[in-house]
C-alpha positions in Angstrom: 220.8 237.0 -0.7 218.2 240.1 0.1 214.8 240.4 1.3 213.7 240.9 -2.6 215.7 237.9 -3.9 214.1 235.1 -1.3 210.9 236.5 -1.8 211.5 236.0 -6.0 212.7 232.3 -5.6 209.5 232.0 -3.0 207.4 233.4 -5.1 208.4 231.6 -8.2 208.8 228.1 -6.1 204.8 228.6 -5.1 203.9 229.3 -8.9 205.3 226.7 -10.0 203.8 224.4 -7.4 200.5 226.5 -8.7 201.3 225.5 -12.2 201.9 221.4 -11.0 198.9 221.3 -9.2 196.7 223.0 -11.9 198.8 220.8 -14.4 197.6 217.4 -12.1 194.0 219.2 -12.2 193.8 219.3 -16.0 194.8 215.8 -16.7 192.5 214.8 -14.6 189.6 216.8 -15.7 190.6 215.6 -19.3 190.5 211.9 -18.3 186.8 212.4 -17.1 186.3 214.1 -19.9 187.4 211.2 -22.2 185.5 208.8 -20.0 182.8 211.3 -20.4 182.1 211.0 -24.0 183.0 207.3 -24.3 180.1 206.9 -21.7 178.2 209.0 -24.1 178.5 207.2 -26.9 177.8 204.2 -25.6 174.9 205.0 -24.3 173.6 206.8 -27.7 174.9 203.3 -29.2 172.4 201.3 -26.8 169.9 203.9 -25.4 168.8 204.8 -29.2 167.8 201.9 -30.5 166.0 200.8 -27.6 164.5 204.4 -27.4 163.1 203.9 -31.2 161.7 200.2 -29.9 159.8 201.9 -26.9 158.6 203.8 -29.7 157.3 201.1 -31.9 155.9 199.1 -28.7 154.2 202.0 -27.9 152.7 202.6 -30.9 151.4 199.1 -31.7 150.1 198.8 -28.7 148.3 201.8 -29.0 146.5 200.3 -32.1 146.0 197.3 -30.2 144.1 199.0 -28.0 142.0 200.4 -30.6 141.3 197.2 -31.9 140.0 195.9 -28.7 138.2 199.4 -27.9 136.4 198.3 -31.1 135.9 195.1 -30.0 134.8 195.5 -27.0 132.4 197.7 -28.6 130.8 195.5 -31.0 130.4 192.7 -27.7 128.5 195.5 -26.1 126.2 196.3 -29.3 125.3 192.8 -29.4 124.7 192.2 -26.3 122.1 195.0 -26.2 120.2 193.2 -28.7 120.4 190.0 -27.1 119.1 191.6 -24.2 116.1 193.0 -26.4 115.7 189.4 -28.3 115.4 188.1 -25.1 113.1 190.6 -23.7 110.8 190.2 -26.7 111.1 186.2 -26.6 110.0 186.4 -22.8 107.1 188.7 -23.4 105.6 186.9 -26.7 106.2 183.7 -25.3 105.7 183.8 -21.3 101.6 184.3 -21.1 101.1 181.6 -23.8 103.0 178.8 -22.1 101.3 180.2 -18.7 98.1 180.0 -20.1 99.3 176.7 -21.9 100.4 175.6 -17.8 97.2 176.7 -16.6 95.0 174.7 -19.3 97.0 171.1 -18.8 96.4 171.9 -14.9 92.9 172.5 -15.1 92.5 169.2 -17.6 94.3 167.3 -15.6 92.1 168.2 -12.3 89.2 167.8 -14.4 90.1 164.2 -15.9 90.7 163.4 -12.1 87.3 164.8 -11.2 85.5 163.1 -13.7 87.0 160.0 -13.0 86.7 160.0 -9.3 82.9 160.4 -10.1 82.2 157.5 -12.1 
């Protein structure tokens, strides 16, 4: 056997261990592949639907919060004018029950004047 002839069966024992390895490498790569898209599919099968019920959660609680921002609104617009009812009672009605005070207090010291005198 010659130089040329070893390095021909070399040469074609290290392609073909090329072609194994890279053979070994493709099957694998395949596999994950496979795994890959079952993975994928599965999680469109779950991730989608709970996707579109985010979606509606989101939503109706958005108009919830509407609801409440309107709500809220309408506590705060009558509030206001209980606040100015009550401002208005407290002004018409706090010098005439003073006054009213002051008048009973005065009576009352003058019945006791009048009758310590006699």
């Amino acid at each position: 056997m010659s130089a040329v002839d070893l390095a021909a069966v070399l040469a074609a024992v290290a392609s073909l261990a090329v072609v194994v390895v890279l053979t070994v490498v493709v099957l694998r790569l395949a596999r994950t592949v496979g795994e890959l898209a079952a993975t994928l599919e599965q999680v469109r099968s779950e991730a989608l639907p709970a996707l579109r019920e985010a979606t509606d959660a989101v939503r109706r609680a958005g108009e919830e919060t509407e609801r409440v921002g309107a709500i809220v609104d309408a506590a705060e617009a009558l509030s206001s004018r209980v606040d100015g009812a009550s401002r208005v009672a407290y002004v018409a009605l706090s010098k005439p029950v003073i006054k009213t005070a002051a008048a009973a207090t005065g009576a009352q010291r003058a019945a006791r004047r009048l009758r310590g005198r006699e």
